[in-house]
Each structure stands twice: as structure tokens, then as C-alpha cells.
C-alpha positions as a printed Julia matrix, in Angstrom:
411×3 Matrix{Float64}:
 -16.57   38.81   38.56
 -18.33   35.88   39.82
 -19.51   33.15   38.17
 -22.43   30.69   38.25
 -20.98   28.02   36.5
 -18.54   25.76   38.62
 -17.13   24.67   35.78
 -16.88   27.86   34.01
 -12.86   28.31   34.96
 -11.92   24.71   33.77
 -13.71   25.57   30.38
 -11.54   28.75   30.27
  -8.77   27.09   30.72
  -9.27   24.73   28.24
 -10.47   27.41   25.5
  -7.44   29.46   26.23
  -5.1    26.45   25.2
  -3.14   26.93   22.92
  -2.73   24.33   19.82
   0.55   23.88   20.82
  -0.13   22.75   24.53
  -3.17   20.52   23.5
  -0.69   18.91   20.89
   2.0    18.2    23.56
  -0.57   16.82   26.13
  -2.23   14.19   23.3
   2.36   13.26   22.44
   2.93   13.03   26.02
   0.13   10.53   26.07
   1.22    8.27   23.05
   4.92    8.4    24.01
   3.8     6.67   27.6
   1.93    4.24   25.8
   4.97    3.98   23.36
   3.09    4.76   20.56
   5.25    7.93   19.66
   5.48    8.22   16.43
   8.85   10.18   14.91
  10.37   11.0    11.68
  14.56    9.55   11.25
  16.68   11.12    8.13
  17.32    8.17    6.31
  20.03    8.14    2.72
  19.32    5.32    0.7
  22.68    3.93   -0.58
  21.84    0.56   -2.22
  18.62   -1.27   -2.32
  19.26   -3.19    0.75
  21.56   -0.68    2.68
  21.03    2.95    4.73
  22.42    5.3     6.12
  20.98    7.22    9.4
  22.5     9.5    12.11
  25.67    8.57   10.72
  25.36    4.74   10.81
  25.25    2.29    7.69
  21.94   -0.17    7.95
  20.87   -3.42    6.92
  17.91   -2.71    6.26
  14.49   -5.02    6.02
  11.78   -1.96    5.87
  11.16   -1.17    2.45
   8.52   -1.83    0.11
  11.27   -1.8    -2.74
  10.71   -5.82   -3.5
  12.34   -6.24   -6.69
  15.23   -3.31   -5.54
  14.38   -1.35   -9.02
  14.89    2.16   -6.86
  18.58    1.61   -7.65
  18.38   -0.37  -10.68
  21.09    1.81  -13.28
  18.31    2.47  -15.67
  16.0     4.41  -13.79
  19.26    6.15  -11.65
  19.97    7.31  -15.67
  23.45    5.59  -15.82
  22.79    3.02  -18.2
  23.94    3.58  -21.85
  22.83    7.1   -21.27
  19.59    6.06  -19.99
  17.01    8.0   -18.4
  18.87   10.94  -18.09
  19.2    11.53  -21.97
  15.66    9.94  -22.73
  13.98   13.09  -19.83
  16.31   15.56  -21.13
  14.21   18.73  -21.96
  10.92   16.84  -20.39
   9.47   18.99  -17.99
   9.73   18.34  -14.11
   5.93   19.22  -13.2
   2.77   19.12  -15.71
   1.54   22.73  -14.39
  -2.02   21.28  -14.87
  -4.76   18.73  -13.86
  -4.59   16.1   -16.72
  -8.42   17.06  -17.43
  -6.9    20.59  -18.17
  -3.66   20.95  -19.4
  -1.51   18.2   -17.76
  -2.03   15.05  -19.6
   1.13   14.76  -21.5
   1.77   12.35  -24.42
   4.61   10.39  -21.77
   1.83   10.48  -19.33
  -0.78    8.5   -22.26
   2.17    6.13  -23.06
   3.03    5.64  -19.03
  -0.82    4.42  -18.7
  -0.84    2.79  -21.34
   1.94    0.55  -20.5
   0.52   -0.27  -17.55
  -3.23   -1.19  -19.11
  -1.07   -3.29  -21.08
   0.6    -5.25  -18.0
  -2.3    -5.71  -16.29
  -4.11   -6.68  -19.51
  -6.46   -4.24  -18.72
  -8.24   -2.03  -21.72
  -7.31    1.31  -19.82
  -5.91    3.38  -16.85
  -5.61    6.34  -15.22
  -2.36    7.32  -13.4
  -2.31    9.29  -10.33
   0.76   10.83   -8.2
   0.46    8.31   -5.21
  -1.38    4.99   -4.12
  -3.6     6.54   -1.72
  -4.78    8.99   -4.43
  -5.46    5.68   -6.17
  -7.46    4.3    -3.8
  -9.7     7.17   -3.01
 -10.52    7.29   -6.67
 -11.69    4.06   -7.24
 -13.93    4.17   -4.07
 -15.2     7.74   -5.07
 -15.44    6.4    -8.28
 -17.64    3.46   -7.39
 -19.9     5.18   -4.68
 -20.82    7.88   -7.59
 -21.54    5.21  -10.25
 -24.19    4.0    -7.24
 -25.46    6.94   -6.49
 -25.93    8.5   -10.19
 -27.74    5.31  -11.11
 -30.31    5.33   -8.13
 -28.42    2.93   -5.93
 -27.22    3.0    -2.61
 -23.66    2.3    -2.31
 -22.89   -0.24    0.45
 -19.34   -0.74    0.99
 -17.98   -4.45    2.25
 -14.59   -4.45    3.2
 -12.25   -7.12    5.08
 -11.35   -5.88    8.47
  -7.41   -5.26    7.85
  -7.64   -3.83    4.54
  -5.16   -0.78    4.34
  -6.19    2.46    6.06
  -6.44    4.22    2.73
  -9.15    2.22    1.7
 -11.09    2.44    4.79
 -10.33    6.19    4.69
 -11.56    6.6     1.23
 -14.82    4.51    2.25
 -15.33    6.57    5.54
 -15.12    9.7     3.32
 -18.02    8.93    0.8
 -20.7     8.86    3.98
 -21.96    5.89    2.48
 -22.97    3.0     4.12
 -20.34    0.07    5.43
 -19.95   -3.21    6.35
 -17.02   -4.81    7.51
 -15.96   -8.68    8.08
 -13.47  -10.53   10.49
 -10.12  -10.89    8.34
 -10.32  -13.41    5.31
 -14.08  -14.78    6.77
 -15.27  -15.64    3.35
 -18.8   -17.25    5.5
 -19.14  -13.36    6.88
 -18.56  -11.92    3.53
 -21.7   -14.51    2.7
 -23.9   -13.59    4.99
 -23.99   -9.71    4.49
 -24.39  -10.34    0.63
 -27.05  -11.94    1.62
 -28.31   -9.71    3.83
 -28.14   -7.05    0.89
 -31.45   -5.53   -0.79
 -32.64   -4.51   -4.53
 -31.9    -0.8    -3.74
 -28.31   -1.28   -2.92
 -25.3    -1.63   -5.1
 -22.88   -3.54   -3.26
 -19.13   -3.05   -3.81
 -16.82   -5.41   -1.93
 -13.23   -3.78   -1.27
 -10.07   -6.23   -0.8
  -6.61   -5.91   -1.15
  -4.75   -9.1    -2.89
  -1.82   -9.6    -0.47
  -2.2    -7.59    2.92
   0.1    -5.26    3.93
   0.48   -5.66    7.43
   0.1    -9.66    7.93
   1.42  -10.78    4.16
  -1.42  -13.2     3.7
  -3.32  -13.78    0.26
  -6.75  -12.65   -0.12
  -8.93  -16.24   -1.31
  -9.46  -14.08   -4.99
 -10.86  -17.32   -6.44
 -13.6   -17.55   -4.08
 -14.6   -13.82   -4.52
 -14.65  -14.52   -7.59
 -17.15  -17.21   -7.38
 -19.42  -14.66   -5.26
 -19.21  -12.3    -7.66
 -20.7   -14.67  -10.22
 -23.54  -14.77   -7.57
 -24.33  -12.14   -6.59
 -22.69   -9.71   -8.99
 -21.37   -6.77   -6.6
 -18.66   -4.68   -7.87
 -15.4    -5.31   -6.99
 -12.35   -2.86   -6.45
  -8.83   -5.08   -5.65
  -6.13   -3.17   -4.37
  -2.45   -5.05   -6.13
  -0.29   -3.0    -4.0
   1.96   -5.64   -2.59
   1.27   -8.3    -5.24
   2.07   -6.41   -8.52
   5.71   -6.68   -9.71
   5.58  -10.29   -7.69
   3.11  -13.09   -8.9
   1.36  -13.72  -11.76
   2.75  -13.58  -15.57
   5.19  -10.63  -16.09
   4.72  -10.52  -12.25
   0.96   -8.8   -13.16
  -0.73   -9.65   -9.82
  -2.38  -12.21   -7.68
  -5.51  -11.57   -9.9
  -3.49  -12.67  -12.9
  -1.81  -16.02  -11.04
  -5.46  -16.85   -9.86
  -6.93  -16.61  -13.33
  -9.67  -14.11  -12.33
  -8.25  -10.78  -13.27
 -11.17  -10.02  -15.81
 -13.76  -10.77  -13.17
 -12.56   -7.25  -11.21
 -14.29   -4.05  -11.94
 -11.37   -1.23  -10.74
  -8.2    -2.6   -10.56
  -5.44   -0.8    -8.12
  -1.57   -0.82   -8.65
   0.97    1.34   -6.4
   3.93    2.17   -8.04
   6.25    3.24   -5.52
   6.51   -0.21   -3.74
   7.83   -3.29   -6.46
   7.57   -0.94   -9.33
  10.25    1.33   -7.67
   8.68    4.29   -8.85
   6.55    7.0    -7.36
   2.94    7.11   -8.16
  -0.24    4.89   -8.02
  -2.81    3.91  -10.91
  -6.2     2.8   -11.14
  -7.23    0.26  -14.45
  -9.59   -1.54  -15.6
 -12.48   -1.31  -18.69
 -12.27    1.75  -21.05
 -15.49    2.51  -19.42
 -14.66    1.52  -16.08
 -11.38    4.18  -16.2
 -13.77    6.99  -18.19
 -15.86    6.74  -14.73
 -12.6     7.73  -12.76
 -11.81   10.41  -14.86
 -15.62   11.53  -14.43
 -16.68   10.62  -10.72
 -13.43    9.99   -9.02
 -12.9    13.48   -7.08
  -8.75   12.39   -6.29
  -8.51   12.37   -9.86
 -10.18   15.2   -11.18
  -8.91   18.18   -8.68
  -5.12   16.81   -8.69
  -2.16   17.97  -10.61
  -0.87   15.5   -13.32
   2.14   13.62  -12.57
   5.01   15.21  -14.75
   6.36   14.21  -17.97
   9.69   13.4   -16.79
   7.59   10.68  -14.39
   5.6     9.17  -16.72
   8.72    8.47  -18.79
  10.29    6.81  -15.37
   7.08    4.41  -14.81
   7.17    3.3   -18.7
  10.37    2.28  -18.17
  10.17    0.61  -14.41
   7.53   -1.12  -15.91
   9.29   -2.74  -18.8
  11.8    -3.71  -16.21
   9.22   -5.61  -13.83
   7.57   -7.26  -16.7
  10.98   -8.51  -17.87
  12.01   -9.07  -14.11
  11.64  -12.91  -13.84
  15.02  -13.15  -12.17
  14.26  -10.66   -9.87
  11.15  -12.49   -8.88
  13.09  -16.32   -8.97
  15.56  -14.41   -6.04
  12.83  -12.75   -3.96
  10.95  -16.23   -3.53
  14.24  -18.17   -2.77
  14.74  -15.18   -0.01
  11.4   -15.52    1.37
  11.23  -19.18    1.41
  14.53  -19.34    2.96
  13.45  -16.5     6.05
  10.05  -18.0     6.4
  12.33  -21.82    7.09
  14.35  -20.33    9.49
  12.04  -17.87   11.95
   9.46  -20.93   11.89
  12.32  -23.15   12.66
  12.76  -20.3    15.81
   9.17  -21.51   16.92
   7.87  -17.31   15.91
   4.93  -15.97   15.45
   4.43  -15.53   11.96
   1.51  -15.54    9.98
   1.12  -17.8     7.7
   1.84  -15.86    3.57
   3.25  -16.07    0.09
   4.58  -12.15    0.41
   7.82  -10.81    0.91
   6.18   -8.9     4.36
   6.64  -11.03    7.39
   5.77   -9.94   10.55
   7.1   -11.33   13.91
   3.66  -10.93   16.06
   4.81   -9.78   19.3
   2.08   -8.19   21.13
   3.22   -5.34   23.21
   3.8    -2.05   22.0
   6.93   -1.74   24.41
   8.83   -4.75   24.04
   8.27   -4.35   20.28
   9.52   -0.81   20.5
  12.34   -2.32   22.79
  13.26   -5.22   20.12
  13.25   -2.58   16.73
  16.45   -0.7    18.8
  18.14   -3.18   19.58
  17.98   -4.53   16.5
  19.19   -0.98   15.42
  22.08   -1.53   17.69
  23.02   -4.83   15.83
  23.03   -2.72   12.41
  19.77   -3.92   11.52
  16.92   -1.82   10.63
  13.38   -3.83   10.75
  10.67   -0.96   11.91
   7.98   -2.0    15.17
   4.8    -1.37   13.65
   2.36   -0.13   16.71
  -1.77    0.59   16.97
  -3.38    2.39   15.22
  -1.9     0.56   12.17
  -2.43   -2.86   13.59
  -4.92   -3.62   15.73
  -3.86   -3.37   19.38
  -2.0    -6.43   20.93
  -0.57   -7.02   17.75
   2.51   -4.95   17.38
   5.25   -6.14   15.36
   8.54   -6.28   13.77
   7.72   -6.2    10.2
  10.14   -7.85    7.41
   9.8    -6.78    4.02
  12.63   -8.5     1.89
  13.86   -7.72   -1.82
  15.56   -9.88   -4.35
  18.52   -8.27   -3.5
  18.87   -9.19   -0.19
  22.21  -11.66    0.37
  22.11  -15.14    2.17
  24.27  -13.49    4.22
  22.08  -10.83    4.95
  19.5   -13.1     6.05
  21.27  -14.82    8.36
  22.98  -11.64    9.7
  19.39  -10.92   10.52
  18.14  -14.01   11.88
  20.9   -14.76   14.18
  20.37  -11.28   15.66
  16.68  -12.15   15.97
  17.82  -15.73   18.08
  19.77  -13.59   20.62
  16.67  -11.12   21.43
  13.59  -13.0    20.85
């Protein structure tokens, strides 16, 4: 039969594809660009060491700072340990905590982590994204319910979870140029009566390992009295008393509203929590949607985070080694002339711009027995691919010059 439409058989050829062959099309595309993105097998076999396709790694990927992941408490070989304390806990909770799943080791696990963060409350949930969503839900809600409209203000490279969680509650956004405090300013300013303004920030960034300027938040706050939700992903377990957060260090922890800690990363755990005011955390439990439809984390992990949380708070060795490794990297890849940005974290990136050569640089560092991951667009923005570093206290001297002199023969 004939048709009328020139462009009818190109639109039937294109309906009649399948998934599968519109799927391969958009890879093809990313692996030319070298923006491929694949999954490796990796065995973990000591907090700075792993094992993939058969060959041991140095590795400098993880977000395991304080190397608690292996510490022989929470592996259950200490004195007994975990293993006998879990023994007869469940392994799941079978139930949201708002039905059946909030277990007396789940109270104590949030609990003990109000208590860290001198917070009066907080509610745990079973990752750091979760975390995230529910504090922005939780905040929009508030807003809305009270006859505001929530307007979201957010530094440019905060992490994707907390722009996804923004995106996701339709409400409206503004966004400033990476730590311009002036720009942050100006749209307060630009603000009116019917809005409720909530600025969004993480402490320490997780892609450039640069410090958020809390204290002068702060000091806008006092102004012009927003709300304020701080993600302490890559700061908790690190700075401040009982390594509490950046918050903490600054002396402006009780000027934040929702509070966010991750506790797979220095913590060494699995999970994420939100904290803050007993109110503050009732609203979460209430308005934050991530919260209320998820399955409680089990017993047997709320009895692991207690106990990786007594072990940061009592971690100040742990933190004494991590700076001495970071101030010792930082000396010699600035010594190298590199482009780092400037940070107090354990994450430093080696800016190097193109998604191939970075891509290049990541395998042959692989060939050296050195794992240190490129990190490509859309996760940084593009021309800014990198090797990113992410050290633990347990990292050797040796181990950082193992990695540095295999940096001076490629880069």
C-alpha cells in the first residue's frame, strides 16, 4: 500500500525497534565518546587491597576513609564480636518501620547516631540516596502544607542525588556557580514573602574535595532565615569532635535544619540517615515519601551501625593517619605541578580534561597494579574528567609513593 507520508517508513522503522537495538545504538554512542560505562567483579581483601580478573590491586577508589569495612569488630572476629552480639537477630525487618519494621536495634542504631551528631533525633534509612530524597521531600512538603512555595537553592556540583531528589518534587530551583557565596546572595535576595527558601549544600564535595564556606551560610541563614539541609557524606567520620562533621569543626551544627550522614562511606557500614530536631525528624517520618514506603533496615544492621559508630567516635587515630596521608599526597602531586583542586578531604582529583586520555591513564595505571577509577561526564561536568583519589588511614607510605611514582611516569 502506498503511503502519503514520506516519512512514514523511517517512523516504522523506528517504532518497530526493538529495546534492545535502541539500547545498543545510545552504548555504541557513549563507548565512541569513551563514556562507556561497565561493571568489573571486584573481592575486597583488606581495606586498601583488591582483587579483580585475577589480579591483586592497590587500590585508591573507595569511600572506606577510616578502613572500618575490615576493622575485626564489625567482620565479627573480635572477642566474639558481632557475630555472637547478631546471633538470632533477624537478617531483614519484613516491614516499613511505620508498620512493623522498627526494631528496638534499629531505635538504639538512631539513636547513637542523634547522639554523635548531637542532634535530638534521627531517622535511619537503607542507603544515602534514600537519605537525601527524604530530607528534600521532607522540606518541599513542610512548604507546601504551610502555604509556601518551596524554592530550592543548590550549589552547582552538589551530588546528583540531591539534584535528583530536587528535580523530583516539581518545585521550583535555583542553582549557583560552585562555592559563589555573592550568587547565593543575590537569589536570596531575589526571593519573595510567598516562598520558603531551602538552600541545599553538601559539606565536603564529592567530586572536587573542597569545603563548603558553612560559616558563611551560616551567617545568611541568620539573615534571611531559609532552611537549610547539609549533606555530611564525605565529612562525617573525618572532622569535627568524635570526627562529627564539618558542621561540628565550624561551630554551626545547630544552625542546620535536616542534617544528612551516609553510612557506607567513613562509617564503613551500609545505610544513610537523616537527623536533626525531634520535630524536624517527626516531619521525615510524616512528609518524607523515601522514608515512609521503604522497608526498614534489619535488626542485624542496626546492631552493625551502633557499633561502627562507637568505633568512628573513638577513631582519633584513625583520623591523626588519614590527615598525615592526605597531607603527604597533596605535597607530592603539587610538587608534580597537577591539577588539583585545592581541599581538606581525603578525595583528590587529578583534573585532566579529556574523557580519553583519562580513560587511557585509569588502565594504565591498572597495568602498574594500581586501581584509581577515571571519573567521566555526566558525573563531572564535561572537560573535567578525572582520576579521582580517595585515600584511607590505612593506606602505607609506601603505598603512596608506589602510587605517585607511577603517576610521574604517565602524567
Amino acid at each position: 500500500m502506498q503511503t502519503l507520508n514520506p516519512d512514514a517508513d523511517q517512523t516504522a522503522n523506528i517504532t518497530n525497534a526493538t529495546f534492545d537495538d535502541l539500547v545498543d545504538g545510545l552504548l555504541l554512542e557513549r563507548e565512541a565518546a569513551s563514556l562507556l560505562r561497565t561493571r568489573r567483579v571486584v573481592t575486597h581483601i583488606g581495606p586498601t587491597r583488591i582483587l579483580t580478573g585475577g589480579i591483586e590491586l592497590l587500590h585508591f577508589s573507595g569511600n572506606g576513609y577510616l578502613g572500618l569495612s575490615h576493622h575485626a569488630e564489625l567482620m565479627g572476629t573480635l572477642a566474639g564480636g558481632l557475630e555472637k552480639a547478631t546471633s538470632g537477630l533477624p537478617q531483614g525487618s519484613s516491614a516499613a518501620a511505620l508498620i512493623a519494621g522498627h526494631s528496638p536495634q534499629l531505635e538504639q542504631a538512631e539513636c547513637d547516631i542523634a547522639q554523635w551528631k548531637s542532634a535530638q533525633s534521627a531517622a535511619i534509612l537503607p542507603s544515602g540516596y534514600q537519605a537525601n530524597m527524604a530530607a528534600v521531600q521532607t522540606a518541599a512538603q513542610v512548604a507546601i502544607q504551610s502555604g509556601k512555595r518551596p524554592r530550592f537553592i543548590f550549589d552547582k556540583l552538589i551530588h546528583a542525588s540531591l539534584i535528583d531528589a530536587v528535580r523530583a518534587t516539581a518545585a521550583e530551583f535555583r542553582v549557583y556557580p560552585h562555592q559563589n557565596l555573592s550568587k547565593l546572595r543575590r537569589l536570596l535576595e531575589e526571593s519573595d514573602d510567598g516562598n520558603l527558601d531551602i538552600l541545599v549544600s553538601e559539606s565536603v564535595f564529592s567530586m572536587d574535595g573542597d569545603a563548603a564556606d558553612l560559616i558563611t551560610m551560616a551567617q545568611l541563614k541568620q539573615e534571611f532565615g531559609f532552611v537549610w539541609i547539609l549533606d555530611e557524606a564525605h565529612a562525617s567520620g573525618i572532622v569535627g569532635p568524635e570526627g562529627a562533621g564539618l558542621a561540628h569543626e565550624m561551630g554551626v551544627a545547630s544552625r542546620v535544619d535536616l542534617g544528612i550522614v551516609t553510612l557506607s562511606k567513613a562509617v564503613g557500614v551500609l545505610g544513610g540517615a537523616v537527623y536533626g530536631t525531634r520535630s524536624a525528624i517527626s516531619a521525615v517520618i510524616n512528609f518524607g515519601r523515601a522514608y515512609i514506603y521503604t522497608t526498614a533496615i534489619s535488626p542485624a544492621q542496626a546492631e552493625l551501625i551502633s557499633r561502627a559508630v562507637a568505633l568512628v567516635r573513638g577513631g582519633d587515630d584513625r583520623r591523626m593517619r588519614l590527615a598525615s596521608n592526605v597531607a603527604l599526597l597533596r605535597e607530592k602531586l603539587e610538587r608534580m605541578k597537577l591539577n588539583i583542586p585545592v581541599g581538606i578531604s581525603p578525595i583528590i582529583p587529578i583534573i585532566i580534561g579529556d574523557e580519553a586520555r583519562t580513560t587511557r591513564l585509569a588502565a594504565a595505571l591498572r597495568e602498574r597494579g594500581i586501581f584509581v577509577p577515571a571519573v567521566r561526564p555526566p558525573t563531572v561536568p564535561a572537560g573535567t574528567s578525572r582520576l579521582r583519589i580517595t585515600l584511607s588511614s590505612e593506606h602505607t607510605i609506601d603505598d603512596i609513593d608506589r602510587l605517585v611514582t607511577s603517576l610521574a611516569e604517565l602524567v
